[in-house]
C-alpha positions as CSV (number, residue, x, y, z in Angstrom):
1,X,26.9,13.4,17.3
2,X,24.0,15.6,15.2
3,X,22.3,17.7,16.9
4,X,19.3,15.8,15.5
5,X,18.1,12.7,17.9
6,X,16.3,11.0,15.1
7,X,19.1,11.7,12.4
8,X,21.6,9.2,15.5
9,X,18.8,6.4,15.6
10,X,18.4,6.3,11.7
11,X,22.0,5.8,12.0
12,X,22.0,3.5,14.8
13,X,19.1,1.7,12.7
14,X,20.7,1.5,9.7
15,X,24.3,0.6,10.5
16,X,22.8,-2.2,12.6
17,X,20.6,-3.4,9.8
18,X,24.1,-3.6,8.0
19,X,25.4,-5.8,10.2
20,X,22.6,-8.6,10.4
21,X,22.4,-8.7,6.4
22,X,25.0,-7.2,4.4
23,X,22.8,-7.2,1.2
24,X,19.8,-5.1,2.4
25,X,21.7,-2.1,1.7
26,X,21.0,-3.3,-2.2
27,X,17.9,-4.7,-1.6
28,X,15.2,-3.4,-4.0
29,X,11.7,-4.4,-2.9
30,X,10.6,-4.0,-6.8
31,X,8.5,-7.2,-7.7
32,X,8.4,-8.2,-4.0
33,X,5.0,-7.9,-3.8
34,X,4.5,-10.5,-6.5
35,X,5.3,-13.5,-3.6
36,X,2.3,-12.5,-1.7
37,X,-0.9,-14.4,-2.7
38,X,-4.0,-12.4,-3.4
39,X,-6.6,-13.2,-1.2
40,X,-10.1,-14.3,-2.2
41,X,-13.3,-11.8,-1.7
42,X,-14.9,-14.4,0.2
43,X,-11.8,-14.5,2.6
44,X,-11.4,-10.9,2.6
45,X,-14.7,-10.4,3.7
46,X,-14.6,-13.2,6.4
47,X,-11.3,-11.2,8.6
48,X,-11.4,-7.8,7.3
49,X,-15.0,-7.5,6.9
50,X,-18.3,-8.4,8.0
51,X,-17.4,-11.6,9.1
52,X,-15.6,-10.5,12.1
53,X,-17.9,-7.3,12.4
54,X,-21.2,-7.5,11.1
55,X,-22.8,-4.1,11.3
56,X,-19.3,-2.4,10.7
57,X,-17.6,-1.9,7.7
58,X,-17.3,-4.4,4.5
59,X,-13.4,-5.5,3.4
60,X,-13.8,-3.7,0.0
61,X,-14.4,-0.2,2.1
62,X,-11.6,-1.0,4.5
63,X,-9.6,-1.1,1.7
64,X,-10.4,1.6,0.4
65,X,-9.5,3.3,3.3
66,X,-6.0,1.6,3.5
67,X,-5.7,2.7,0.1
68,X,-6.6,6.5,0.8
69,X,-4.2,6.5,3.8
70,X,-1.4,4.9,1.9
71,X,-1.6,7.8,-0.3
72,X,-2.5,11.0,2.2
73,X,1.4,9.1,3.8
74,X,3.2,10.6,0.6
75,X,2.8,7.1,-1.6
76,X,6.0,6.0,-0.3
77,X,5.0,2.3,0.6
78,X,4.9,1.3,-3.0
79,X,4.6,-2.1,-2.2
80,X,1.6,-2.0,0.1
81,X,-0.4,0.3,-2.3
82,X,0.4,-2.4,-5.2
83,X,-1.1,-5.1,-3.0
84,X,-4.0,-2.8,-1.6
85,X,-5.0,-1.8,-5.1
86,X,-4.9,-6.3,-6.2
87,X,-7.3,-6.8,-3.1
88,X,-9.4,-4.1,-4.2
89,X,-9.8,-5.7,-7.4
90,X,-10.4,-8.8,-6.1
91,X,-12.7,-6.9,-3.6
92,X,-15.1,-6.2,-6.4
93,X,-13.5,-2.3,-6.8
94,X,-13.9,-0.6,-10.1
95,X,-11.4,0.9,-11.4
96,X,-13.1,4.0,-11.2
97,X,-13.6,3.8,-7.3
98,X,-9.8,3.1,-7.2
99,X,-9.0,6.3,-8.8
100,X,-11.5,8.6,-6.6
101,X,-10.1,7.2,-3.4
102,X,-7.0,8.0,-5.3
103,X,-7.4,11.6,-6.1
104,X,-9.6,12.2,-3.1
105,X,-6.3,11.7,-1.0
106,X,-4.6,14.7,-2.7
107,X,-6.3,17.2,-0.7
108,X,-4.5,15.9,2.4
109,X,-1.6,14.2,0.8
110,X,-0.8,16.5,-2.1
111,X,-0.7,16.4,-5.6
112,X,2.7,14.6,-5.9
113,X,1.5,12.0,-3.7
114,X,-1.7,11.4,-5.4
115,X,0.4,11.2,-9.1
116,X,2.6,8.6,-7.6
117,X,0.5,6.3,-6.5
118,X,-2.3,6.5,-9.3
119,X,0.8,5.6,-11.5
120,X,1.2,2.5,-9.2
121,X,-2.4,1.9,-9.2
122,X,-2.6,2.0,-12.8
123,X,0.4,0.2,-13.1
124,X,-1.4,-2.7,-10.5
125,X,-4.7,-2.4,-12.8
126,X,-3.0,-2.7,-16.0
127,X,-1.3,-6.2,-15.1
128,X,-4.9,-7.4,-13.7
129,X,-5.9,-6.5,-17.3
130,X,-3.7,-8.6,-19.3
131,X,-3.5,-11.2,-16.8
C-alpha cells in the first residue's frame, strides 16, 4: 500500500473499471464527441438560458463560461471543450469571442493550457468551416 490515499483509489478505480469492460483500457475518446447532436440556439436558449431564468444569464454567455473553465482546468476534457466550442457556434459566438474567452483563461490556467485548447478550438472552428 502507497503512502498516497488517492494513488490506492486510482488503483482501486481503475482495476475495477478493468473488470466491468476489458476494452476501456484502449478506449480513445477521439471522435466521440461526433455522436452527440448539436443543439439548436433556440433550444439552448430555452434550458441553459433565458428561458429558464429570465433576468440571468443568456446560453451563449454560459457557454462561454463553460468554455473559460474548461480551460483554467488545464484543457484536459478535450471532448467537452470540442462540444462547448460547436454550441458556441451555434450560440451565435464569433470566432473572435471564442479565442478571448480562450486566452483570457491563461492567466488562471496557464499558458500550456490556453495553447491546448485554442488548438482544439480551432480545430472545432475549422470543421464548422468546411462543413
Amino acid at each position: 500500500m502507497t503512502d498516497n490515499p488517492f494513488a490506492a483509489f486510482l488503483k482501486m478505480g481503475q482495476d475495477m473499471a478493468k473488470e466491468f469492460n476489458p476494452a476501456s483500457e484502449t478506449f480513445a475518446p477521439k471522435g466521440f464527441e461526433d455522436l452527440f447532436p448539436t443543439m439548436s440556439k433556440d433550444m439552448m436558449e430555452q434550458f441553459m438560458g433565458k428561458g429558464m431564468n429570465p433576468d440571468g444569464l443568456d446560453a451563449k454567455t454560459k457557454l462561454l463560461l463553460t468554455l473559460h473553465a474548461l480551460t483554467i482546468t488545464g484543457a484536459s476534457a478535450d471532448v467537452q471543450i470540442r462540444l462547448t466550442v460547436r454550441h458556441l457556434i451555434e450560440a451565435g459566438a464569433t470566432k473572435q469571442e471564442i479565442a478571448e474567452t480562450i486566452a483570457q483563461a491563461a492567466v488562471f490556467g496557464g499558458v500550456p493550457a490556453m495553447t491546448t485548447a485554442m488548438e482544439i478550438a480551432t480545430d472545432v472552428m475549422e470543421k464548422d468551416a468546411s462543413s
